[in-house]
MDAnalysis code that builds the backbone (N, CA, C; Angstrom):
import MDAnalysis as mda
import numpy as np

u = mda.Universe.empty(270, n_residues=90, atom_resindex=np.repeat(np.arange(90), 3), trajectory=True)
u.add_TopologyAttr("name", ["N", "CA", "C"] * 90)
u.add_TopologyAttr("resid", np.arange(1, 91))
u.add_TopologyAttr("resname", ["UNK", "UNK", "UNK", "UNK", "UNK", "UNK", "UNK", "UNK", "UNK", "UNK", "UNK", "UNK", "UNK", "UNK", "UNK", "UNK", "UNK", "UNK", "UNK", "UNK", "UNK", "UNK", "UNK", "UNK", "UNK", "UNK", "UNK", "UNK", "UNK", "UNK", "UNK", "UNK", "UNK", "UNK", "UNK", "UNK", "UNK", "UNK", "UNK", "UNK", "UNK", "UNK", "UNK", "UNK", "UNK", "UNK", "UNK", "UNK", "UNK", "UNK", "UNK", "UNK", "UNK", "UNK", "UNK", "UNK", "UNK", "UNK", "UNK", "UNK", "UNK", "UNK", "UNK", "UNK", "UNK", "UNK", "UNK", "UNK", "UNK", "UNK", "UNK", "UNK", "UNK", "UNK", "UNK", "UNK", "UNK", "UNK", "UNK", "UNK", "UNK", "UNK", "UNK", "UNK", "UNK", "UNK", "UNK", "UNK", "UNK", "UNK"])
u.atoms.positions = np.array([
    [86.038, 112.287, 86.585],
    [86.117, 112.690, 87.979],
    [85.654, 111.591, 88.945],
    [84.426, 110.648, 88.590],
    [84.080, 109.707, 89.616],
    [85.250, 108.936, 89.962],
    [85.914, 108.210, 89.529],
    [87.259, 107.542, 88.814],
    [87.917, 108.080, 90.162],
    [88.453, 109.125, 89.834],
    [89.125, 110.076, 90.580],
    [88.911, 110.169, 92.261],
    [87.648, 109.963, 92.081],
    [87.167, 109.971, 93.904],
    [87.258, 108.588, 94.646],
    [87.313, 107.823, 93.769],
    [87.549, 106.241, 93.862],
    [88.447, 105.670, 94.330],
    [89.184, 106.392, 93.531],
    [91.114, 106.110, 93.291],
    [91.504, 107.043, 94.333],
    [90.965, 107.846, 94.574],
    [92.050, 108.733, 96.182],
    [91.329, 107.894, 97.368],
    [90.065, 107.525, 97.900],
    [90.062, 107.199, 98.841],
    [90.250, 105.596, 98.770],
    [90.658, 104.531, 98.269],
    [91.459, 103.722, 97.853],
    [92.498, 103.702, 98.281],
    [93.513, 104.751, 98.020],
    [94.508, 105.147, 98.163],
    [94.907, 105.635, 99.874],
    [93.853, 106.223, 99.827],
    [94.176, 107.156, 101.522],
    [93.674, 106.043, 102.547],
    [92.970, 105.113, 102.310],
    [92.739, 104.115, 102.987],
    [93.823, 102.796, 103.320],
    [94.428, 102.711, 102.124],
    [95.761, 102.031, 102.079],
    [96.652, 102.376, 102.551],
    [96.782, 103.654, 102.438],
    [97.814, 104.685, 103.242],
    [97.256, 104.538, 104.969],
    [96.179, 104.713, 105.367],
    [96.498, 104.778, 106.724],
    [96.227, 103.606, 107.335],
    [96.345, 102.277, 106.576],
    [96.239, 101.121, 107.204],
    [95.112, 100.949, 107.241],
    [94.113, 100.813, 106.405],
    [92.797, 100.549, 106.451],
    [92.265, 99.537, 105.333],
    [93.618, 98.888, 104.615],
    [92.983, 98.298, 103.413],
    [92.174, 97.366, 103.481],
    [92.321, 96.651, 104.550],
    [91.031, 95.750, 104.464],
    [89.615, 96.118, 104.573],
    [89.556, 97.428, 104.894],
    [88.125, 97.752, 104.926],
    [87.437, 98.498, 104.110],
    [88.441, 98.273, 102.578],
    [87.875, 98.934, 101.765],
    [86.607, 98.397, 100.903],
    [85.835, 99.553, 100.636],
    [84.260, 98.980, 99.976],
    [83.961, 99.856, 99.166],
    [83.544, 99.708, 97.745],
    [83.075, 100.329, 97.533],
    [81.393, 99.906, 96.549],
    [80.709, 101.089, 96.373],
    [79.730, 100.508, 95.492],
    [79.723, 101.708, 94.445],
    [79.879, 101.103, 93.067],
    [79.890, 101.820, 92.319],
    [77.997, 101.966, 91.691],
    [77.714, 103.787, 92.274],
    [76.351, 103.776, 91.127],
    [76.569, 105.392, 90.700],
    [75.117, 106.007, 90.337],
    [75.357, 107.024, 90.234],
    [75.096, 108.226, 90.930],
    [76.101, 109.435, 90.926],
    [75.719, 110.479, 92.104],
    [74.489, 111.024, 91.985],
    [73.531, 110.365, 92.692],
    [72.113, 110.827, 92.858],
    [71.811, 110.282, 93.936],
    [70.712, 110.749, 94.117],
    [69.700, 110.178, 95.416],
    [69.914, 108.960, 95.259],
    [69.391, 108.222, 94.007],
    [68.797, 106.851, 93.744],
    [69.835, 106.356, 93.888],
    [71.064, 106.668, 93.162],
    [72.593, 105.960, 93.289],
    [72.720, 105.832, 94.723],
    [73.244, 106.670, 95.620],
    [72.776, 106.858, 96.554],
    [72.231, 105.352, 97.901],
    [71.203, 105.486, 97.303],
    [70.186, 104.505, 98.425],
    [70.429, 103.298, 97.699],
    [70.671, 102.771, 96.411],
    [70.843, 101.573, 96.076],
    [72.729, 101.599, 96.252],
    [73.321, 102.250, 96.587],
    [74.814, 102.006, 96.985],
    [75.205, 101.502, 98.408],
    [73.987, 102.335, 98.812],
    [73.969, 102.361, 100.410],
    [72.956, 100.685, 101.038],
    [72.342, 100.356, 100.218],
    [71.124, 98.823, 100.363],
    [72.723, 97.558, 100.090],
    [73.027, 98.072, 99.037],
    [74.309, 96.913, 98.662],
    [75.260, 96.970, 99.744],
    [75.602, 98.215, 100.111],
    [76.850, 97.940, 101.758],
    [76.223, 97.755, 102.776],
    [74.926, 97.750, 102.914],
    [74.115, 97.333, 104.095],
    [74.247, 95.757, 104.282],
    [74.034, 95.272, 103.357],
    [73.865, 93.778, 102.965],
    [75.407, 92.968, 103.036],
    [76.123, 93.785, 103.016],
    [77.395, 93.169, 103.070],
    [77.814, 92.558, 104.827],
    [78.978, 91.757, 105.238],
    [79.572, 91.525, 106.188],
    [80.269, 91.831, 106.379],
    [81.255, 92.351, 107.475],
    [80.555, 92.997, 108.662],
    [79.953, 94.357, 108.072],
    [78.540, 95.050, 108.563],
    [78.163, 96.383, 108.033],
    [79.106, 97.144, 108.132],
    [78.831, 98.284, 107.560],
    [80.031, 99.521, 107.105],
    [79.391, 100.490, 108.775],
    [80.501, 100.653, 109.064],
    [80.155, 101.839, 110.378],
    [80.039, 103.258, 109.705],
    [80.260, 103.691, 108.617],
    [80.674, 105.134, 107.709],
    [80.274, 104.600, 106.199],
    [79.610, 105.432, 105.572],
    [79.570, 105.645, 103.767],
    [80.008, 107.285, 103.923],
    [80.861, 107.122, 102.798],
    [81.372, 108.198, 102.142],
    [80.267, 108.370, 100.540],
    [79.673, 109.310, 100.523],
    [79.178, 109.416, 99.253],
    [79.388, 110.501, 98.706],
    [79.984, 109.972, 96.921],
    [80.715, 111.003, 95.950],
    [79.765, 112.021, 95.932],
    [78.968, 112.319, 96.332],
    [78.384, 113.943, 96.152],
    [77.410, 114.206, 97.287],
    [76.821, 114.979, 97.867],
    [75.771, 115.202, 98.665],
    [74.676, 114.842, 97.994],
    [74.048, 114.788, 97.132],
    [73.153, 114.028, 96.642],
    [72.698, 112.741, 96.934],
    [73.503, 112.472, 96.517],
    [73.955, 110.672, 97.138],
    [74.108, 110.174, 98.492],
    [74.476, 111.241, 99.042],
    [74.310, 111.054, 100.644],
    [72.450, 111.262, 101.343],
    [71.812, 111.925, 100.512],
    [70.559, 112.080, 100.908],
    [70.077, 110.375, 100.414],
    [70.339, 110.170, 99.914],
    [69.832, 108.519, 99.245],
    [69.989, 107.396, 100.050],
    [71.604, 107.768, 101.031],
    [72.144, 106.655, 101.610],
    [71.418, 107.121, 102.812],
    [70.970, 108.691, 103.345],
    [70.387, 108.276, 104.983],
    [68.982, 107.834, 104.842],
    [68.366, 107.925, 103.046],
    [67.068, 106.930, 102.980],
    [67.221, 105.798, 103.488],
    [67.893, 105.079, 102.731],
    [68.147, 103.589, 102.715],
    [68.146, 103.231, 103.877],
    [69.450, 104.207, 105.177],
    [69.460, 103.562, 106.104],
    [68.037, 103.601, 107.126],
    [67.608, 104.583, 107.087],
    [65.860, 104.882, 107.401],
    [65.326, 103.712, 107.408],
    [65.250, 103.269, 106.116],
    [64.561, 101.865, 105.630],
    [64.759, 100.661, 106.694],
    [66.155, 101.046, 106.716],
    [66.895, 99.619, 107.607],
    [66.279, 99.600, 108.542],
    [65.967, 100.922, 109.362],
    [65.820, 100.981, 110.742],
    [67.419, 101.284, 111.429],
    [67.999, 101.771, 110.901],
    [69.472, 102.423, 111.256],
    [69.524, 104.146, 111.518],
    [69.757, 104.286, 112.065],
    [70.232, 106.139, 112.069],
    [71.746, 106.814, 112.104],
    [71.987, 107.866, 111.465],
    [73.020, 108.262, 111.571],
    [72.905, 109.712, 112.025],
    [73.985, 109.575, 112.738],
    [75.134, 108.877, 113.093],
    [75.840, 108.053, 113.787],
    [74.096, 107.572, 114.880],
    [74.108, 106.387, 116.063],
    [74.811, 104.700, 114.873],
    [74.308, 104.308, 114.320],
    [74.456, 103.450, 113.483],
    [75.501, 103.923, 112.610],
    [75.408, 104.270, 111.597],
    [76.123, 104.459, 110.486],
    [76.666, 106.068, 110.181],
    [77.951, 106.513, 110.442],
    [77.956, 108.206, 109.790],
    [78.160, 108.304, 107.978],
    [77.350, 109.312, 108.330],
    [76.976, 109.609, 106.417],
    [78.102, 110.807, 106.336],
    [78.342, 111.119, 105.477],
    [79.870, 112.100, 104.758],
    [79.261, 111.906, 103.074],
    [78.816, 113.565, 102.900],
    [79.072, 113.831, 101.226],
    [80.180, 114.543, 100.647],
    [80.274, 114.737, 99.517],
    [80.908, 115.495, 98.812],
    [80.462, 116.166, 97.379],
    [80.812, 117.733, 97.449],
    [80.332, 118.348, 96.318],
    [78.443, 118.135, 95.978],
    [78.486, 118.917, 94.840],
    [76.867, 119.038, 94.212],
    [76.072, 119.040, 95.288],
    [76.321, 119.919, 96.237],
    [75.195, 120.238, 97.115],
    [74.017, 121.243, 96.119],
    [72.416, 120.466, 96.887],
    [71.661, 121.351, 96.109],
    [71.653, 122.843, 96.929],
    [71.688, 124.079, 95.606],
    [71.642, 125.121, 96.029],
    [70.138, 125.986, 95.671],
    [69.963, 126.876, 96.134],
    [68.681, 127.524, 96.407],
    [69.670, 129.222, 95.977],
    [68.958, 130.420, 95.266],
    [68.937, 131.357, 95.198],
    [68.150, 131.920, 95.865],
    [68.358, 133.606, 96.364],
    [67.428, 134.375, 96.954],
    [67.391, 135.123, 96.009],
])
């Protein structure tokens, strides 16, 4: 499935004329994946205005990281997860 999330927005990015701004960092869907995915596209040129991260998990990692920076989102950078949100029972 990671594969999978890779390969469509790849794809949908190519499709709407965006290929040059494709990035990705491959880690794992966690927090930690996450904030070290999000430290590696920080560091890159020109910064990323948007991370997409493969799970909500991972998105809690990347608005660490950007914390760290001294960045906020969605003034700086917008964060976007997907799936494995943590859930809570009543």
């Amino acid at each position: 499935m990671p594969r999978i999330r890779a390969e469509t927005y790849e794809r949908v990015m190519r499709d709407q004329g965006f290929a040059d701004e494709i990035a990705v960092a491959a880690t794992s869907y966690s927090e930690e994946g996450g904030h070290r995915g999000a430290r590696e596209l920080l560091s890159r040129s020109p910064r990323p205005t948007a991370i997409f991260a493969g799970s909500d998990e991972a998105a809690l990692g990347v608005l660490a990281a950007l914390h760290e920076a001294g960045l906020s989102a969605p003034g700086d950078v917008s964060v976007a997860g997907y799936d494995n949100t943590r859930r809570t029972t009543r």
